[in-house]
C-alpha positions, 0 to 999 in steps of 0.5 A: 500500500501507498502514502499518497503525499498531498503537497507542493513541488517548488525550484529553490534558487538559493544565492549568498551575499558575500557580505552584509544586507545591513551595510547597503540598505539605509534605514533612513532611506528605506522608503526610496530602497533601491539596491543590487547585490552581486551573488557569485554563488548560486545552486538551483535545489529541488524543493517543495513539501511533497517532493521532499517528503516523498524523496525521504520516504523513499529512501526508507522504501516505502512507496510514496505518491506525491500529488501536486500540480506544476508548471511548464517548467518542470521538466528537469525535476519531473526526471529527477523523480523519475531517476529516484524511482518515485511516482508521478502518476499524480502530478499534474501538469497547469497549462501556462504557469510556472512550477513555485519557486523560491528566490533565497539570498542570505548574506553573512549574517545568516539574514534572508530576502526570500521572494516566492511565486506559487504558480502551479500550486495555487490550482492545487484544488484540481487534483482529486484524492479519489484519483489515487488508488491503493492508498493506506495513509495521506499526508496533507502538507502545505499547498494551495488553499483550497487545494489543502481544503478539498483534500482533507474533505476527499481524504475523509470522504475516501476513509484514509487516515492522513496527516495533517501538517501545516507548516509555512501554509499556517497563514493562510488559516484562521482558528475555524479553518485549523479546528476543521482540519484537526476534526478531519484529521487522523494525526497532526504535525507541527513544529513548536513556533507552528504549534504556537500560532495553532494553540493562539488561534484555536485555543486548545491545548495539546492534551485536548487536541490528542483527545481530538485524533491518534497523536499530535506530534511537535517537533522541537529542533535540537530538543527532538520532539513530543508525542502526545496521545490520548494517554501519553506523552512520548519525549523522543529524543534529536538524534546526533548529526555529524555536521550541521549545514542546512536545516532547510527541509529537516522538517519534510524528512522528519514528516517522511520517517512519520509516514514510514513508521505509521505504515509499518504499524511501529510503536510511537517511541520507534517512529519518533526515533526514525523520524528525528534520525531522518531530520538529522541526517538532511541536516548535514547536507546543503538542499532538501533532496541531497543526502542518500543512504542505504537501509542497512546504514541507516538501521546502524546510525539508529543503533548507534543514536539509540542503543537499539535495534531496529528490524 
């Protein structure tokens, strides 16, 4: 059976200022702002929740279906996916748009300028979860608007347990929205700034949204994360990186050793483990869909982090 991954495909164009934003834009000059940066480095990365989760969760073996729409554009990561094994039976192709695409510019203070067109993703709403077949679990992640909305109704709809998992789409919701979801919803995600925005707009705690589906799960950076269920809280513990180069997408592989977990019926404290060990080995790694490994390295990292085995 499949995880079919509702979600967006985005081109991350990521470019370094070799210097400093604060030493060219003038505070007192910043209603006439007009300024120029030379950004001799430049990488075009592969991005977007439901490419990035799907990628993890493939490298786990499990069998992804990511479900998105893109543009015109999309050819050079339609054969990236292709190269990679995974599915797009259920990425639709919108006539005259482009593909999202992120522009990041960071400069030597880690500060950022990021401009994001969604393009494609605003017709998210097109692509129907009845369309997939042999479907056992869903994840929605951030998409367009209403194509988040229809989804989680069809996945209801459809009887498939999902995933719900805001992330930088939690703008586009207010608390009523957020209470529909987490009703819907068989499992919620976030992380603890997500969590934050979640708890101020719907007013629930996270015990009473555990009484509300499976798990709620929030991750907490370098404190790892917490999983609370109706019955307990589950403090799964960050697993040890071996260098720390991009946070970018840990949060996607962490959701992909959620989804790999719950298909194989693993206990919660196991699949926290996975799915924390899966954020820390894309961490080491520059872009969301660069890091690699075979299950027999992964089965000894997860040893070597938690002192156990894992079958």
């Amino acid at each position: 059976m499949s995880a079919l991954i509702c979600g967006s495909f985005a081109f991350d164009t990521i470019m370094v200022f070799n210097d400093k934003f604060k030493h060219h834009i003038l505070p007192e000059q910043v209603h006439i702002i007009n300024v120029s940066f030379l950004v001799p480095d430049l990488r075009r990365e592969f991005g977007g929740c439901a490419g990035n989760i799907a990628y993890n969760l493939n490298l786990l073996g499990g069998d992804a279906l990511p479900m998105g729409t893109v543009g015109m554009d999309f050819a050079p990561y339609a054969e990236w996916i292709d190269h990679c094994g995974i599915s797009r039976t259920y990425v639709t192709t919108v006539d005259h748009t482009y593909t999202a695409q992120a522009f990041i510019t960071t400069d030597m203070d880690d500060n950022q300028i990021t401009a994001f067109h969604p393009g494609a993703m605003n017709h998210s709403h097109l692509n129907k979860v009845s369309q997939a077949k042999d479907v056992s679990i869903g994840i929605i992640s951030p998409d367009g608007r209403d194509g988040m909305i229809e989804h989680a109704r069809q996945f209801v709809a459809a009887g498939i347990p999902f995933i719900f998992d805001p992330g930088q789409g939690m703008p586009m919701f207010d608390g009523n929205d957020l209470l529909q979801f987490i009703e819907q919803a068989t499992w919620v995600t976030v992380n603890d700034y997500e969590w934050q925005l979640m708890q101020e707009r719907t007013g629930l705690s996270p015990q009473k949204v555990a009484q509300m589906v499976q798990a709620l799960i929030i991750t907490k950076g370098e404190e790892g994360a917490e999983i609370y269920t109706k019955d307990t809280v589950y403090q799964i513990p960050n697993a040890k990186p071996k260098a720390v180069n991009d946070p970018t997408g840990c949060g996607d592989a962490f959701r992909g050793g959620l989804l790999y977990g719950l298909m194989k019926d693993i206990d919660w404290e196991t699949t926290g483990r996975i799915a924390s060990l899966m954020g820390a080995i894309k961490i080491e790694h520059h872009g969301t869909q660069n890091h690699s490994f075979t299950l027999e390295q992964f089965k000894e990292r997860f040893k070597q982090n938690f002192g156990y085995a894992l079958m």
